[in-house]
N, CA, C and O atoms as a printed pandas DataFrame, in Angstrom:
     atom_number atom_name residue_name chain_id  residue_number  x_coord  y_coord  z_coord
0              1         N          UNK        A               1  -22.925 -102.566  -22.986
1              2        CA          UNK        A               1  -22.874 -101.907  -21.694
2              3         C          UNK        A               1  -21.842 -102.616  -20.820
3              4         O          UNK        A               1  -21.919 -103.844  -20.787
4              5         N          UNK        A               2  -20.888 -102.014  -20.108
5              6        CA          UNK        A               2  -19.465 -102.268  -19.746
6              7         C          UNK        A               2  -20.392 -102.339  -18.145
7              8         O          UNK        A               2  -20.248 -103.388  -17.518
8              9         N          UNK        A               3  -21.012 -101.603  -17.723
9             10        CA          UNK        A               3  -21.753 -102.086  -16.388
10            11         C          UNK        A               3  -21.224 -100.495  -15.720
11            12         O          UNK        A               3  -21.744 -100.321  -14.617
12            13         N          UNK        A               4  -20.493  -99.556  -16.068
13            14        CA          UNK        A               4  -20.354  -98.325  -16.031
14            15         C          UNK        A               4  -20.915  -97.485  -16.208
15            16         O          UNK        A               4  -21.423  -97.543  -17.328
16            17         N          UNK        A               5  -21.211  -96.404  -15.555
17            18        CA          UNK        A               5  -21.661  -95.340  -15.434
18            19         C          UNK        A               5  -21.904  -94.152  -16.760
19            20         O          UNK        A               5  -21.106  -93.216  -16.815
20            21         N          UNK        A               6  -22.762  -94.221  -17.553
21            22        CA          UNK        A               6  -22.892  -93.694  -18.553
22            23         C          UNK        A               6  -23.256  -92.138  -18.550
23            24         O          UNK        A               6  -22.934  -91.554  -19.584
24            25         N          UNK        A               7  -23.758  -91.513  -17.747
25            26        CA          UNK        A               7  -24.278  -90.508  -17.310
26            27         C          UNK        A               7  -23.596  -90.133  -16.173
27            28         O          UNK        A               7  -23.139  -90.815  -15.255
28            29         N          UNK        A               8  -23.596  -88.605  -16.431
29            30        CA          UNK        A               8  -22.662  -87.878  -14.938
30            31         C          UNK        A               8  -22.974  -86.353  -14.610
31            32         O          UNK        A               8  -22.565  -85.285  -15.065
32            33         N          UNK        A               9  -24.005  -86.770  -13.482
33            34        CA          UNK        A               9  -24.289  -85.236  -13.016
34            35         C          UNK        A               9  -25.939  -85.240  -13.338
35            36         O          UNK        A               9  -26.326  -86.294  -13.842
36            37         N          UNK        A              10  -26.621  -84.557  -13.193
37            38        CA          UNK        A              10  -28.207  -84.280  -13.544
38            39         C          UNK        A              10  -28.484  -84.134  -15.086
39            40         O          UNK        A              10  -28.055  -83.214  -15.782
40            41         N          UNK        A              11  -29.355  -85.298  -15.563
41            42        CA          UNK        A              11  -29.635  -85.126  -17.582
42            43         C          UNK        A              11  -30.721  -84.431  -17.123
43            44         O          UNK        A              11  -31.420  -84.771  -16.168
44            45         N          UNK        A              12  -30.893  -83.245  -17.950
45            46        CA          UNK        A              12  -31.805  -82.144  -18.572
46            47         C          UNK        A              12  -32.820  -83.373  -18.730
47            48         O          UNK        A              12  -32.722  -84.597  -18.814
48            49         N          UNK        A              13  -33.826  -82.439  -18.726
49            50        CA          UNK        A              13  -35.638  -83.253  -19.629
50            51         C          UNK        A              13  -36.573  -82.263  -19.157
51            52         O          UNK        A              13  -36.360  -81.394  -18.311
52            53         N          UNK        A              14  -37.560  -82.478  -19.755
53            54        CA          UNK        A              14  -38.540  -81.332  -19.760
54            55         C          UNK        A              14  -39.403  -81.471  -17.917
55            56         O          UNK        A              14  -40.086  -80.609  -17.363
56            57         N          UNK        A              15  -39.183  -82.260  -17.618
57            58        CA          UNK        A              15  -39.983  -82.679  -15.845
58            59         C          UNK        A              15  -38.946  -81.876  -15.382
59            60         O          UNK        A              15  -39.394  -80.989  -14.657
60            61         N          UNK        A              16  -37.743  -81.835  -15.512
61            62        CA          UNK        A              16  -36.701  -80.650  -14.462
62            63         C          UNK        A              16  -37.235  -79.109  -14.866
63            64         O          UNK        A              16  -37.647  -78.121  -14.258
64            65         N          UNK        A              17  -37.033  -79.415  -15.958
65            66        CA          UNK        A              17  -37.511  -77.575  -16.892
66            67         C          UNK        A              17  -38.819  -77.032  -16.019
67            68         O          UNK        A              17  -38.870  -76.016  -15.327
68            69         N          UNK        A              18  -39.733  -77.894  -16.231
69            70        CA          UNK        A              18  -40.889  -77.540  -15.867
70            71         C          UNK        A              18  -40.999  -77.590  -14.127
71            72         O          UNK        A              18  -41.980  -77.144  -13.532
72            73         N          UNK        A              19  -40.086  -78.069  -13.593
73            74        CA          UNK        A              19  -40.164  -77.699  -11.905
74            75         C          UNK        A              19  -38.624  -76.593  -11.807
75            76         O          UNK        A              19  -38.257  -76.167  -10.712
76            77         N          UNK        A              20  -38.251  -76.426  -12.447
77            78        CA          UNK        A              20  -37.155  -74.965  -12.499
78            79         C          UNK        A              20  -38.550  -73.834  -12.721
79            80         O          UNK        A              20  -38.593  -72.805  -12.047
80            81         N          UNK        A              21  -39.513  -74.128  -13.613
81            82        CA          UNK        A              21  -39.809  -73.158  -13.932
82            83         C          UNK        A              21  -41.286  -72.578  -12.777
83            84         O          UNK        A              21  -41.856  -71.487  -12.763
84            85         N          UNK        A              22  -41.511  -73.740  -11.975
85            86        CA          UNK        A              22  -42.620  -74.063  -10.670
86            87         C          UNK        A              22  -41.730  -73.023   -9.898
87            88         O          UNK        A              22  -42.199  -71.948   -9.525
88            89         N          UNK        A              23  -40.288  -73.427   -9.652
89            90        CA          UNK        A              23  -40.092  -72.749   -8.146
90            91         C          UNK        A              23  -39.954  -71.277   -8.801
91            92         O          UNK        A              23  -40.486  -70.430   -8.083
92            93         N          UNK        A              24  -39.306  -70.696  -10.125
93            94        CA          UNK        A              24  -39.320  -69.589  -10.123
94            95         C          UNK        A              24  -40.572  -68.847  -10.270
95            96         O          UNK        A              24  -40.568  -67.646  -10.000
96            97         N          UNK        A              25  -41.928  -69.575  -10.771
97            98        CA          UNK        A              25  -43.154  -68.955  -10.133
98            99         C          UNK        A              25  -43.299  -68.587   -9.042
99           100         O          UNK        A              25  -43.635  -67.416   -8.868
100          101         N          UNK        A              26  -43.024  -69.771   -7.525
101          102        CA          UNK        A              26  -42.528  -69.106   -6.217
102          103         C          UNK        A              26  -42.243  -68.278   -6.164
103          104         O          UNK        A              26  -43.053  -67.399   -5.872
104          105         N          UNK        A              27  -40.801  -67.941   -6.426
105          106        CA          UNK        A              27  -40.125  -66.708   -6.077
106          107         C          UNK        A              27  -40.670  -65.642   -6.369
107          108         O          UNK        A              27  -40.916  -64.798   -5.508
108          109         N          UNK        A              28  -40.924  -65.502   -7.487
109          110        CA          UNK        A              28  -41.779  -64.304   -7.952
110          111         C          UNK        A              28  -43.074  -63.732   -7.220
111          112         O          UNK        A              28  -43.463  -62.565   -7.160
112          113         N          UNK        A              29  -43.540  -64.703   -6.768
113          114        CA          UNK        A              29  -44.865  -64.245   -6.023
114          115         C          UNK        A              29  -44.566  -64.366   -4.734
115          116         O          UNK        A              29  -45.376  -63.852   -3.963
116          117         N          UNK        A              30  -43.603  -64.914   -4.257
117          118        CA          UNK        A              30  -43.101  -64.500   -2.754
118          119         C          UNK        A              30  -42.622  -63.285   -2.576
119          120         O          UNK        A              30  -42.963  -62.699   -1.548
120          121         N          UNK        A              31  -41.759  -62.642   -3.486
121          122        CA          UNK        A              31  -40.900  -61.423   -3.835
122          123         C          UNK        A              31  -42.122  -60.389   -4.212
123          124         O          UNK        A              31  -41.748  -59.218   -4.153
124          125         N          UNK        A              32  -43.621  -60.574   -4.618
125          126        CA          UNK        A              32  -44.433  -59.648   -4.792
126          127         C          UNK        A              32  -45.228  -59.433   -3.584
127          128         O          UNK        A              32  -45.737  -58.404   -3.141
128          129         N          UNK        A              33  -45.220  -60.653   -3.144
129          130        CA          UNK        A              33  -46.214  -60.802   -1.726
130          131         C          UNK        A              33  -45.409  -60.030   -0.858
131          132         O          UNK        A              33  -46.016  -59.416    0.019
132          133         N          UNK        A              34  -43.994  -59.904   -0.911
133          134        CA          UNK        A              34  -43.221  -59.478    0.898
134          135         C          UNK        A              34  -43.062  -57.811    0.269
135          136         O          UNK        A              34  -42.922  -56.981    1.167
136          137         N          UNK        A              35  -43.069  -57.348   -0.907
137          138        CA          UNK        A              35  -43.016  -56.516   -1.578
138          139         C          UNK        A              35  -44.557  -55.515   -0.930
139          140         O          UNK        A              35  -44.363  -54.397   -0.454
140          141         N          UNK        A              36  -45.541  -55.920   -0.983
141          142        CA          UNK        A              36  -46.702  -55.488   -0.791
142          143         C          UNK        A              36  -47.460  -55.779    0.692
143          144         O          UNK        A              36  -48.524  -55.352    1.140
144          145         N          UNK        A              37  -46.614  -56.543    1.165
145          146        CA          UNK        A              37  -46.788  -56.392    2.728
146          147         C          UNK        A              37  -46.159  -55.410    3.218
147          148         O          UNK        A              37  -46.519  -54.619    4.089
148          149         N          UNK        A              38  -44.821  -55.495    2.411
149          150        CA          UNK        A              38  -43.910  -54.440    3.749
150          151         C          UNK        A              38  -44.533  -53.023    3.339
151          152         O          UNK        A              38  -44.734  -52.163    4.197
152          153         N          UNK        A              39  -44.979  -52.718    1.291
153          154        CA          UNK        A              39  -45.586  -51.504    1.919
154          155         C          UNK        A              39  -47.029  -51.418    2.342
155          156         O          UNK        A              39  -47.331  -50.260    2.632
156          157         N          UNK        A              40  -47.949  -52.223    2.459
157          158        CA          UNK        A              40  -48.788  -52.151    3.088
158          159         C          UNK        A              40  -48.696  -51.369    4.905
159          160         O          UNK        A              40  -49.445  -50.572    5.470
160          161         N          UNK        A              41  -47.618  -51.959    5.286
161          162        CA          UNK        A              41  -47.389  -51.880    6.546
162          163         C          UNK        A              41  -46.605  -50.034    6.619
163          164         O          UNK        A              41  -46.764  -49.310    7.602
164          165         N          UNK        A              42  -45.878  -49.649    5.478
165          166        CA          UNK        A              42  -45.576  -48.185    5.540
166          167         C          UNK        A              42  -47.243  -47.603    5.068
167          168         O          UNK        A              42  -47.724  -46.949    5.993
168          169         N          UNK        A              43  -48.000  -47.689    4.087
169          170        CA          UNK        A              43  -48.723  -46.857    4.110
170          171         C          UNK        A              43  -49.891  -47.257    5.181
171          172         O          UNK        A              43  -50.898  -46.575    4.992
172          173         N          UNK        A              44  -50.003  -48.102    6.157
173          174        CA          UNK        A              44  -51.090  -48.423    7.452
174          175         C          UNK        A              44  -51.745  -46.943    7.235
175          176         O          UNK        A              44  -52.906  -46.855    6.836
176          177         N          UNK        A              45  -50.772  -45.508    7.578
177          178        CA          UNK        A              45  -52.158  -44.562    7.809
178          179         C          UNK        A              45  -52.512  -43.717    6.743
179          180         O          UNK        A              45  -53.109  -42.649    6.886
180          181         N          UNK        A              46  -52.121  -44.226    5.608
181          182        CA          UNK        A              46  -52.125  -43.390    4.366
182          183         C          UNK        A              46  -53.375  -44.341    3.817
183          184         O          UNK        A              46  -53.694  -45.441    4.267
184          185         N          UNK        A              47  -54.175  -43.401    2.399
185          186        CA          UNK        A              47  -54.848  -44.500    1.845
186          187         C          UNK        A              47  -54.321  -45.336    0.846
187          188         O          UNK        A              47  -53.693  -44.744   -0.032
188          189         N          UNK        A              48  -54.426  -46.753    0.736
189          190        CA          UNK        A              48  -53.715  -47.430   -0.239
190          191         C          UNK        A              48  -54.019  -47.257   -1.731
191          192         O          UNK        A              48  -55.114  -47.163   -2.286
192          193         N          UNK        A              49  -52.772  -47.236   -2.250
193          194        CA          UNK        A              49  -52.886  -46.470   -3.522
194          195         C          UNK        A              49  -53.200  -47.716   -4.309
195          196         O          UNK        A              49  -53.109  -48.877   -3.910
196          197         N          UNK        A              50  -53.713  -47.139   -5.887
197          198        CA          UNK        A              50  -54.192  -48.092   -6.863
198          199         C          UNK        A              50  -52.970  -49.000   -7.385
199          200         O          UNK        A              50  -53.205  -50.106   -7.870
200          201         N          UNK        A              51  -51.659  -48.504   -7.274
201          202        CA          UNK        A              51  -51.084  -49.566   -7.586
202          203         C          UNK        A              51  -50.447  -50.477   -6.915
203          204         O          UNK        A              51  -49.695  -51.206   -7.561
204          205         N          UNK        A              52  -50.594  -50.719   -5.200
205          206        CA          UNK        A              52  -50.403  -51.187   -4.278
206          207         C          UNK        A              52  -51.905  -52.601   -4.082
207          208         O          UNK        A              52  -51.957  -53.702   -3.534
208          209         N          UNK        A              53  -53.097  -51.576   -5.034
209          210        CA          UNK        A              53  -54.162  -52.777   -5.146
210          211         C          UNK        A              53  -53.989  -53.575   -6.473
211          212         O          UNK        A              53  -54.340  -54.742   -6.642
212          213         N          UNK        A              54  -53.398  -52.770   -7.377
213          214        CA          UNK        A              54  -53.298  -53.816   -8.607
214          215         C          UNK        A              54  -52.298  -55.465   -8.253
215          216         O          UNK        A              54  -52.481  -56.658   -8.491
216          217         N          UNK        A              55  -51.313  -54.700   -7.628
217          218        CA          UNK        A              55  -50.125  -55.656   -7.297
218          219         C          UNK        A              55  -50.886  -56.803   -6.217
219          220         O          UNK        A              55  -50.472  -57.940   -6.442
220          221         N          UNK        A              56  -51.737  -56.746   -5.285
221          222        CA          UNK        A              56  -52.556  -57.850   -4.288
222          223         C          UNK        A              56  -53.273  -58.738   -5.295
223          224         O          UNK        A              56  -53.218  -59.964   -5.390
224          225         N          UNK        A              57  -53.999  -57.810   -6.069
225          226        CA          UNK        A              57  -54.750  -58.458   -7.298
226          227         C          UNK        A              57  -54.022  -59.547   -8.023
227          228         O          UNK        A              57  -54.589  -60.614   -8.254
228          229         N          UNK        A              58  -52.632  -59.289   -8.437
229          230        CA          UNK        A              58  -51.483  -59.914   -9.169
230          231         C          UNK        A              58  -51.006  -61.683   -8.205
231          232         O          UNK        A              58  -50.260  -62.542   -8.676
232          233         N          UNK        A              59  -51.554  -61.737   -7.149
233          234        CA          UNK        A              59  -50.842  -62.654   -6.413
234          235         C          UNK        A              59  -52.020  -63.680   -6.151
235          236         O          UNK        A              59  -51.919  -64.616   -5.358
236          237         N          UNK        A              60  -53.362  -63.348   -7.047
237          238        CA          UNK        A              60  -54.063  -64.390   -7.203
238          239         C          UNK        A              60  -54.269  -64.451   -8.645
239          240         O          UNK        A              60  -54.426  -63.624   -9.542
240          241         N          UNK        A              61  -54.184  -66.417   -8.503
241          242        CA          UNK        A              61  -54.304  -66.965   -9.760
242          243         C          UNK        A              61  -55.330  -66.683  -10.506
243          244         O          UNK        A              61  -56.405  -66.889   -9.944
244          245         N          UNK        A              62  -55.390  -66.267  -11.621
245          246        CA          UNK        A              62  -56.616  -66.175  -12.629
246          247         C          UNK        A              62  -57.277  -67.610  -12.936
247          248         O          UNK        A              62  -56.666  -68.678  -12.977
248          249         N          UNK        A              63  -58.421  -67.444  -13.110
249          250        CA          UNK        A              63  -59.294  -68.382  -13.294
250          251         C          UNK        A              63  -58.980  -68.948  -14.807
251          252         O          UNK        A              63  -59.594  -69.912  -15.263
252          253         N          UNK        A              64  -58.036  -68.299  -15.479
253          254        CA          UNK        A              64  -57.957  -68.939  -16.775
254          255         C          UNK        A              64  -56.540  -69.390  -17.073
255          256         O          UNK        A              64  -56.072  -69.437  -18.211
256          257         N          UNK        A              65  -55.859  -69.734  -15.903
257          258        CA          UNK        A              65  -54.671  -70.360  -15.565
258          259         C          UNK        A              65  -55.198  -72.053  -14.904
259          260         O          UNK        A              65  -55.076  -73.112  -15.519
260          261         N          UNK        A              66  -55.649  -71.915  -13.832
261          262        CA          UNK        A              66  -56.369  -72.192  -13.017
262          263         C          UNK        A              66  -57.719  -72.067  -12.241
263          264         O          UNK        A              66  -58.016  -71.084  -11.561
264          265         N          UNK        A              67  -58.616  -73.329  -12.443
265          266        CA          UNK        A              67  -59.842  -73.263  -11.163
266          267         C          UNK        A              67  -59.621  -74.152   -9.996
267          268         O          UNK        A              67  -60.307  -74.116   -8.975
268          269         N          UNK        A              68  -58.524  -75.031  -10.229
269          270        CA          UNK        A              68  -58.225  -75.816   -9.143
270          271         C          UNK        A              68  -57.447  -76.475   -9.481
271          272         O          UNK        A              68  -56.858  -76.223  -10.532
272          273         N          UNK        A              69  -57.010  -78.021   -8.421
273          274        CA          UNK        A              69  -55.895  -78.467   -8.338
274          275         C          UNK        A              69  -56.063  -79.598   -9.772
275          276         O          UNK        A              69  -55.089  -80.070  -10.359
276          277         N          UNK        A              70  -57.643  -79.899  -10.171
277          278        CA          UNK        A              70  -57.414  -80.502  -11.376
278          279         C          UNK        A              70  -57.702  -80.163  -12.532
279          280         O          UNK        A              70  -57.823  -80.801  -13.578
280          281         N          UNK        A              71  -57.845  -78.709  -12.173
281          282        CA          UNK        A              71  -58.995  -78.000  -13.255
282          283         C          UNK        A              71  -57.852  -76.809  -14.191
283          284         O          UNK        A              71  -57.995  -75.697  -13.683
284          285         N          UNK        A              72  -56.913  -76.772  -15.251
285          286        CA          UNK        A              72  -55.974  -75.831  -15.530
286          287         C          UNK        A              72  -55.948  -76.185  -17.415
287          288         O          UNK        A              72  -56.456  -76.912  -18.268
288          289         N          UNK        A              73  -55.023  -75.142  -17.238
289          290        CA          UNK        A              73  -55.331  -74.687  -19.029
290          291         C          UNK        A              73  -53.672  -75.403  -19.165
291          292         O          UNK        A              73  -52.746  -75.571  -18.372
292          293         N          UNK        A              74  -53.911  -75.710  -20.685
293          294        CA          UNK        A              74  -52.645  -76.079  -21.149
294          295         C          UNK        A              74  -51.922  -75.647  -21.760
295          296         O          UNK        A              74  -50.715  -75.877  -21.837
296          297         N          UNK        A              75  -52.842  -74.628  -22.537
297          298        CA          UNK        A              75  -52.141  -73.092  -23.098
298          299         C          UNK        A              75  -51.143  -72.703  -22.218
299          300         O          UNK        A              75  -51.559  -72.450  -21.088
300          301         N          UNK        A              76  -49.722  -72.555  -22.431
301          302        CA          UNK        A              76  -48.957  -71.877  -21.567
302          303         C          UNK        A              76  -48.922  -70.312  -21.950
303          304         O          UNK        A              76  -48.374  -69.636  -21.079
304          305         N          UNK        A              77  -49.178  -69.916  -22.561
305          306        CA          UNK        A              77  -49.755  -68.424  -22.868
306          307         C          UNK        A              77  -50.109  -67.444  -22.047
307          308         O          UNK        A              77  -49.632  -66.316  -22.168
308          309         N          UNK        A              78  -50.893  -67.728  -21.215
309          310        CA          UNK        A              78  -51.870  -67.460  -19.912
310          311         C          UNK        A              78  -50.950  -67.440  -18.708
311          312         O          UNK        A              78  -51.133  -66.546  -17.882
312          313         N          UNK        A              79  -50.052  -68.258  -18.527
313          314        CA          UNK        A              79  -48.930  -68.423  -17.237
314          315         C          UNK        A              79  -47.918  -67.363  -17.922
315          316         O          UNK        A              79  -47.750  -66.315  -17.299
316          317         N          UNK        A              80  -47.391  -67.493  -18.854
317          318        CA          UNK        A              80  -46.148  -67.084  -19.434
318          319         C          UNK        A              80  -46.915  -65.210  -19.029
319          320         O          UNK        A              80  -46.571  -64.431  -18.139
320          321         N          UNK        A              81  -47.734  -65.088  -19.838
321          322        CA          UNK        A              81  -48.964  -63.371  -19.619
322          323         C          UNK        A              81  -48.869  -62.985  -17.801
323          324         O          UNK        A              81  -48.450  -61.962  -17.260
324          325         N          UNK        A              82  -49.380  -64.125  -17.249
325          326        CA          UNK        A              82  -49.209  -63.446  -15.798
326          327         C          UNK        A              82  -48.375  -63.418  -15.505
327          328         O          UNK        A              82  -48.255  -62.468  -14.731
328          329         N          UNK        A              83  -46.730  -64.405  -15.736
329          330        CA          UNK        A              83  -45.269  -64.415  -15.036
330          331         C          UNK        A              83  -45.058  -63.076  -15.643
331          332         O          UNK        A              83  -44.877  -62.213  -14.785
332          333         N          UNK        A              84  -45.033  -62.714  -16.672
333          334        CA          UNK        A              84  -44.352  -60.900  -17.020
334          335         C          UNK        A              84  -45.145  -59.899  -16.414
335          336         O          UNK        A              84  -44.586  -58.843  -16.114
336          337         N          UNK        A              85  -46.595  -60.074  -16.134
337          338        CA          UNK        A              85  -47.408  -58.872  -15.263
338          339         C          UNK        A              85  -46.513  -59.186  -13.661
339          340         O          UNK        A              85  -46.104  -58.204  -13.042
340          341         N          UNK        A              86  -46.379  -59.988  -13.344
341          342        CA          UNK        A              86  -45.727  -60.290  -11.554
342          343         C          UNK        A              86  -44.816  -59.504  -11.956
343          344         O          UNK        A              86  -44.967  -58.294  -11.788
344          345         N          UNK        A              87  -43.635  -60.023  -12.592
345          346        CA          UNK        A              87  -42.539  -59.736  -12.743
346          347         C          UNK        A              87  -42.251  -57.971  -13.030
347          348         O          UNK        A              87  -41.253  -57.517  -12.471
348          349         N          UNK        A              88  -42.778  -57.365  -13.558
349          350        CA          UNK        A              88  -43.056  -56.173  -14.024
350          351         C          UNK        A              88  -43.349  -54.836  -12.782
351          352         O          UNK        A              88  -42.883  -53.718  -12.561
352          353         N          UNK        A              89  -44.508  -55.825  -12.118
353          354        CA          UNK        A              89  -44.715  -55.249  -10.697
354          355         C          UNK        A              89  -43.940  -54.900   -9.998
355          356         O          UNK        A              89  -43.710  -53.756   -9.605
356          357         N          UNK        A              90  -43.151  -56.420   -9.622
357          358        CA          UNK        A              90  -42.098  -56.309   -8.817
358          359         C          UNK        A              90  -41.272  -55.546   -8.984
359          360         O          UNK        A              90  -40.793  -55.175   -7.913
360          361         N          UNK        A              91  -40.458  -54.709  -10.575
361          362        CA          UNK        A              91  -39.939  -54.155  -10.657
362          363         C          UNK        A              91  -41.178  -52.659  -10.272
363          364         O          UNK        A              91  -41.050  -51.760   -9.440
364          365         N          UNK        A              92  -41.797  -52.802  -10.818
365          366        CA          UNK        A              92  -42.153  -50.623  -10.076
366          367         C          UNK        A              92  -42.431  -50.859   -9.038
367          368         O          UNK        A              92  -43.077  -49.947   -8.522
368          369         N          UNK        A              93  -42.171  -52.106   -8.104
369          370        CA          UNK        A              93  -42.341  -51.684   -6.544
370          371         C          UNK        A              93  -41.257  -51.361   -6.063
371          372         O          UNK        A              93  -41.421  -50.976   -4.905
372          373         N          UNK        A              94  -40.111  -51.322   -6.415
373          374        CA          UNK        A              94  -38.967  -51.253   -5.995
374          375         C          UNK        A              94  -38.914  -49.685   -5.651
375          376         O          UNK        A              94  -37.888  -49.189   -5.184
């Protein structure tokens, strides 16, 4: 070791992967949440339709993801299953 800089720029590892893959959970459920507010707020005098309730349903965690902050599955199966139901939503809300 010359006492130089061996590394340049951000090294990959699975702790970055796995908080790349935290915030794009965010997004997704921010983008479903503002998705289902704003039409919540167009249909106020209409009755809310079933797929306006499936999608509210979608923005809480399942109990077999999560029961709490220490309580979670390690199966990524279950996350990966709900990120494509969000994601899916979001597209027929459009």
């Amino acid at each position: 070791m010359s006492g130089e800089k061996s590394l340049d720029g951000p090294v990959n590892s699975i702790r970055w992967e796995m908080l790349r893959e935290g915030i794009e959970d965010y997004e997704y459920l921010w983008l479903l949440a503002d998705k289902v507010n704003k039409l919540k707020i167009k249909q106020s005098m209409e009755v809310a339709s079933p797929l306006l309730e499936e999608a509210a349903k979608l923005l809480e965690v399942p109990s077999n993801i999560t029961a709490g902050m220490t309580e979670f599955t390690f199966d990524p199966k279950p996350i990966y299953k709900h990120r494509e139901s969000v994601a899916r939503m979001i597209e027929m809300l459009k």
